[in-house]
N, C-alpha and C positions, 0 to 999 in steps of 0.2 A: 133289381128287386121290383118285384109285381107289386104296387096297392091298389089294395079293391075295395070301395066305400062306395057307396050311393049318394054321400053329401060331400056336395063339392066345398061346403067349407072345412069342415072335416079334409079333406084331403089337400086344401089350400094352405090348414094348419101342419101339418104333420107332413109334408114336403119337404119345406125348408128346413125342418129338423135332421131330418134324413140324411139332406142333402149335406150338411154341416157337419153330421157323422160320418161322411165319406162315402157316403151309400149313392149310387146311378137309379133313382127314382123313374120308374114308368107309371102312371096311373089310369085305373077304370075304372068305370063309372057304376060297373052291376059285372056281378059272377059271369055271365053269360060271354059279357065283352073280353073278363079276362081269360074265359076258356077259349073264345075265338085264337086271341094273341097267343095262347099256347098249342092249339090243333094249328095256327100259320107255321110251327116251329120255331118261334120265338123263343131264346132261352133267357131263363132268368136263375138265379142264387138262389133266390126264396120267394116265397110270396105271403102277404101278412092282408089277410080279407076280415074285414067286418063280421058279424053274426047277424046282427039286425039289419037283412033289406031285404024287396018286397022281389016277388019271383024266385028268385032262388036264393037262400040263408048261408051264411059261411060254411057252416055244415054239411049242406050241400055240394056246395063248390068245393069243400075236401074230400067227399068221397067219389066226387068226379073225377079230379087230381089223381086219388089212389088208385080208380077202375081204369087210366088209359095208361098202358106201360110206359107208353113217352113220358109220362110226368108223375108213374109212383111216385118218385124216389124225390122229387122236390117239396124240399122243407115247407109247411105252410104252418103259418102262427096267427093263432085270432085274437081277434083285437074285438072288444065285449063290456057294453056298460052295465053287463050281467054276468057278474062274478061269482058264481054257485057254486057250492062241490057239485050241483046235478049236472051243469054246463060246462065246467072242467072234466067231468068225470065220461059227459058225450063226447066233447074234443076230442080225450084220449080214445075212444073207440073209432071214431072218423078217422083219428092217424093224423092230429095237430100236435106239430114239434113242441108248443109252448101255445099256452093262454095268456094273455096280459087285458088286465083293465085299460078301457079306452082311452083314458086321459094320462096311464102311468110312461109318461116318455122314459123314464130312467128304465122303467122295468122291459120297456119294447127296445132301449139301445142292447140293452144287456141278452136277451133271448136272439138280438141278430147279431150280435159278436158268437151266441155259442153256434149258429148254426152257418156262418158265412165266411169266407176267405179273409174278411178284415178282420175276424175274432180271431181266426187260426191263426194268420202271422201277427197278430201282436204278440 
């Protein structure tokens, strides 16, 4: 799994959750870095990016996802201390599998069991 935040405590928090839920955490720092790690050919299950960072926005970074045919097709889920219908209702047009509020770990394990190899075999 790809996470992309721009606060490294934020991602210092939400690691060790990950990892506890059985998940192989890679983490970056800005959309930019994670686009690198995927034009390298890096693969990843999913990837779960922030909305709020500065240069490029989650938003962004999924409709870059969906414009390179190497990575349509990977799941990306935003993670957002801005829970809107307007902000769910862009996700779903950028082509985010799931929106979850920032701080809801239950609701972010549950949206990576529907979209990941651990959800399917259990």
């Amino acid at each position: 799994m790809l996470l992309i935040d721009d606060s490294p405590f934020f991602r210092n928090m939400l690691t060790p959750v990950l990892q506890a839920a059985g998940y192989e955490v890679t983490a970056a720092g800005s959309a930019q870095e994670a686009l690198a790690m995927l034009k390298d050919g890096r693969a990843f299950d999913v990837a779960i990016t922030d909305i709020e960072m500065p240069d490029m926005d989650g938003f962004e970074f999924a409709e870059a996802v969906r414009g390179d045919s190497r990575t349509a097709n990977l799941p990306v889920i935003a993670l957002s201390s801005v829970v809107s219908a307007e902000a769910v209702e862009r996700g779903r047009r950028v082509g985010f599998h799931d929106y979850v509020a920032k701080f809801d770990r239950q609701g972010l394990i549950a949206a990576l069991k529907e979209q990941t190899d651990i959800g399917r075999a259990a």
